[in-house]
N, C-alpha and C positions, 0 to 999 in steps of 0.2 A: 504494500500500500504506500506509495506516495502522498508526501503533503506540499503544497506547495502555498507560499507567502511571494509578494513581490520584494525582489530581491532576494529572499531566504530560500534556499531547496532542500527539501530532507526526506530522505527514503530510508526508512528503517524498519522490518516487519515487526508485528506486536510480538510479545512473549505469548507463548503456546498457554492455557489456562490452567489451572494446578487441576489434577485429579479429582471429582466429588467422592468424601470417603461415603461406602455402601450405608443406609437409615439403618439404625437398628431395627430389629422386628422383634415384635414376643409374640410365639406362639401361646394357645391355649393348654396353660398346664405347663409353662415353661416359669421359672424364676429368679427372679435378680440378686444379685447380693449386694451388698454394703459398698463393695469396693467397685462396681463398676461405673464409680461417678455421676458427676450430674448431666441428667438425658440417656443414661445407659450407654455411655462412652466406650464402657469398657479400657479405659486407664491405664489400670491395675494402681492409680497411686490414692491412698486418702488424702484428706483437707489436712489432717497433719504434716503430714509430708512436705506438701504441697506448697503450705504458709511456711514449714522451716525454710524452706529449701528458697522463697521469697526473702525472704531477713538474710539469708545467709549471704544471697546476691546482694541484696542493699549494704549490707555489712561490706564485702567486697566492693563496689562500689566507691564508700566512706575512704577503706584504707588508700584504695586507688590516689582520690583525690587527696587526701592526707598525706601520702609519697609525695605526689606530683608539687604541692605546697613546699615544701621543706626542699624539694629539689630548682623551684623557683628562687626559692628564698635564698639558697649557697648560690644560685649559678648554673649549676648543671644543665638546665634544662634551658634551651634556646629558644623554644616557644612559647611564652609563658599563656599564649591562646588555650593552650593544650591543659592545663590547668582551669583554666578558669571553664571549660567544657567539659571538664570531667567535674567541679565542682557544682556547676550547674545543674547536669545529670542527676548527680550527689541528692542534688537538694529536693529535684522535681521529684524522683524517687520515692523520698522523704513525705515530701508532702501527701502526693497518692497514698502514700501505707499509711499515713494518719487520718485522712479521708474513707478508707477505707475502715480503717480500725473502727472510727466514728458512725458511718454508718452500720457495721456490726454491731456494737451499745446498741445503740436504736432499737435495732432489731429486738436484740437480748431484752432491752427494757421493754417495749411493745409485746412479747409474749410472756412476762411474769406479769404483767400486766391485766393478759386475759382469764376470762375466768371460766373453772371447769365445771 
């Protein structure tokens, strides 16, 4: 597929579309378990897992830009862009996992909440 602009000319084909993975189905008299996540994914990982394994990226993350600070700071590092990108990351991060933490409370307080 060609595009053309006046002045500009650009031929480039699209990327091919990723694969749709197959719907689960449940048959009648078939049953799920705990572990095959939310929608019947089939995973294999729990929500424990799942959130460590979240914090432990965010954690990495932190040290990343924590290196990169201290390597601006002596010298080392030539681009101190690169720092400030990776603090940035650092921080958006941060913010979503507390956005996130905050809407779980909600949740949590919104079903002790209701009554049996």
């Amino acid at each position: 597929m060609a595009f053309s602009i006046p002045g500009v000319s650009l031929s480039a084909a699209l990327p091919p579309l990723p694969p749709t993975p197959p719907s689960p189905s449940i048959s009648p008299g078939s049953s799920t378990t705990a572990t095959t996540g939310v929608g019947g994914a089939g995973t294999g990982t729990d929500f424990g897992a799942s959130l460590a394994s979240a914090m432990d990226q965010l954690g990495a993350l932190h040290q990343n830009s924590d290196a990169l600070a201290t390597k601006v700071a002596t010298g080392e590092l030539k681009n101190p862009h690169e720092y400030l990108m990776a603090a940035q990351e650092a921080s958006i991060s941060t913010q979503a996992a507390v956005a996130v933490r905050n809407k779980a409370l909600e949740a949590f307080n919104e079903i002790m909440r209701m009554q049996l």
